[in-house]
C-alpha positions, -999 to +999 in steps of 0.1 A: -166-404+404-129-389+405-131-357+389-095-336+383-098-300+371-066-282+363-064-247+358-037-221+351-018-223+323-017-200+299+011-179+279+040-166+294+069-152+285+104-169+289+118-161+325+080-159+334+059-181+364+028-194+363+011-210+394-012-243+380-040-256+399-058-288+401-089-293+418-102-327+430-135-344+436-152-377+439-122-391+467-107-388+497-080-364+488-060-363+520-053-397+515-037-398+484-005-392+465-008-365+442+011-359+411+023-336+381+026-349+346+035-333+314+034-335+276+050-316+248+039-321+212+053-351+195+069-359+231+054-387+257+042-378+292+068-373+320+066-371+353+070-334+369+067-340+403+044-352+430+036-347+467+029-374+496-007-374+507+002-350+536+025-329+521+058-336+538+077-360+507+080-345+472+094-357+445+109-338+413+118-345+378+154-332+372+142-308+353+119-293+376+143-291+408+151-258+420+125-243+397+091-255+405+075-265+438+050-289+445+019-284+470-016-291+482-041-277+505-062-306+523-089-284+529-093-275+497-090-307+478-064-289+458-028-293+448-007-271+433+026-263+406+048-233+410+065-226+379+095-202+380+118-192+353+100-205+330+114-216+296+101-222+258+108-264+268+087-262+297+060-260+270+033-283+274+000-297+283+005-304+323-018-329+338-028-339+377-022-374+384-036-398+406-010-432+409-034-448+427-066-445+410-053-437+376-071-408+373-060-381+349-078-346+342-082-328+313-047-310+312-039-274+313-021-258+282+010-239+292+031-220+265+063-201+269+073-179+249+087-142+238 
């Protein structure tokens, strides 16, 4: 079965980067669009960004543009976020997404703060 394990997170302070990870099982990963989800207490999930199943198309939330960056590694069955300047509203539980399958994992807990 499609298994997503996020990793990563953790506290940071404001300014700070953080480099999340989501591991996938269970399907073929190189064929699938990959994606970054968030949610803050009390707030719904958004979109953070996703990647095209070989890497070459990404897409950004506003937010996230200029700040994080969006990867995977086909070998691996892994895709990545790269969180730079990091700040207290980028607080969260961040997900890995699967459109097609709507598969999500367990989330990742990422806090920013001084």
């Amino acid at each position: 079965q499609v298994q997503l394990v996020e990793s990563g997170g953790g506290l940071v302070q404001p300014g700070g980067s953080l480099r999340l990870s989501c591991a996938a099982s269970g399907f073929t990963f190189s064929t699938y669009y990959m994606s970054w989800y968030r949610q803050a207490p009390g707030k719904e999930r958004e979109l953070v960004a996703g990647i095209s199943n070989g890497g070459s198309n990404k897409d950004y939330a506003d937010f996230a543009k200029g700040r994080f960056t969006i990867s995977r590694d086909n070998v691996k069955n892994t895709v990545y976020l790269q969180m730079n300047n990091l700040k207290p509203e980028d607080t969260a539980v961040y997900y890995c997404y699967v459109p097609l399958l709507k598969s999500w994992g367990q989330g990742t807990q990422v806090t920013v703060s001084s």
